[in-house]
Structures are given as C-alpha cells and as structure tokens.
N, C-alpha and C positions, 0 to 999 in steps of 0.2 A: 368588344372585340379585341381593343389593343390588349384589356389586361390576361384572355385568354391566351395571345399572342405572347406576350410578356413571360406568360406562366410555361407556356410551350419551350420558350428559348431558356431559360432558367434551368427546367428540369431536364435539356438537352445536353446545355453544357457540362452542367452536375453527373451526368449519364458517359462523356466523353472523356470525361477528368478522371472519373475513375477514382478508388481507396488506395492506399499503399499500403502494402504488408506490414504487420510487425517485425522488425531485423529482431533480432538473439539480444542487440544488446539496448532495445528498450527494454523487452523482457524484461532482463538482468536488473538494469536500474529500476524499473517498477515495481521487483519482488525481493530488490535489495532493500536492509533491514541494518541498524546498529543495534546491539546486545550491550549493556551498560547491567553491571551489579551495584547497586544501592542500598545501604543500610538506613534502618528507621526503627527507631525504639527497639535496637539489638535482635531487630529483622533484616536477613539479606532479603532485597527482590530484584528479580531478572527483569529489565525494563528494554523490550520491543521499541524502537523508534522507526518508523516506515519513512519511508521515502516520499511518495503517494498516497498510500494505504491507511488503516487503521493501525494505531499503537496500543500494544501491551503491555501487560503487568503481571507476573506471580511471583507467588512467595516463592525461593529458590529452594530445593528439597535437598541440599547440602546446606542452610541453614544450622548455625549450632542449636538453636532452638529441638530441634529432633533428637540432637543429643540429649537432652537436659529431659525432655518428657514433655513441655512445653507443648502449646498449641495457637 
C-alpha cells in the first residue's frame, strides 16, 4: 500500500510541476552550429560543429579541385 501510495504522490507532483516551454533562445543555441573550412591533401571541406547535435563534413564545391577536373 505505501509503495502504491508513494507512486500516487510522485506522479502528483510530476502532474503539478508541469514542463516549461522552449524560449527562442534554447532553440537558437540547440541549432546553432560553427562552419570551419579545412584543407587535406589539397581538399577544402566544410566542417559542421554542433553544439548538441550531430557534426559534419563535405567536400566544399568551390574546392580548386573542380577546377582542375579532379575528383
């Protein structure tokens, strides 16, 4: 009985606390991002750093490489 009881006041107060919204500027920081250009064996790549998130990588397509015929 107490742990039923237990389980009742838990999910009461959980119930009266309530979520708070997301504001604009977690958003912002969440889905903010640094852009870094790097060179590797006379490759540029575009390199995604996340804040939270996943990070990226491609090859940059103003690369000289495109020039050249290159692949």
């Amino acid at each position: 009985m107490k742990k039923l009881t237990l389980t009742l006041l838990a999910l009461l107060a959980l119930t009266l606390t309530g979520c708070e919204a997301e504001t604009k500027e977690q958003r912002d920081e969440r889905y903010s991002y640094d852009i870094e250009v790097i060179t590797y064996k006379g490759h540029d790549y575009i390199v995604l750093s996340a804040t939270k998130w996943c990070n990226g990588i491609t090859h940059d397509p103003d690369c000289p490489c495109h020039e050249k015929g290159d692949e």
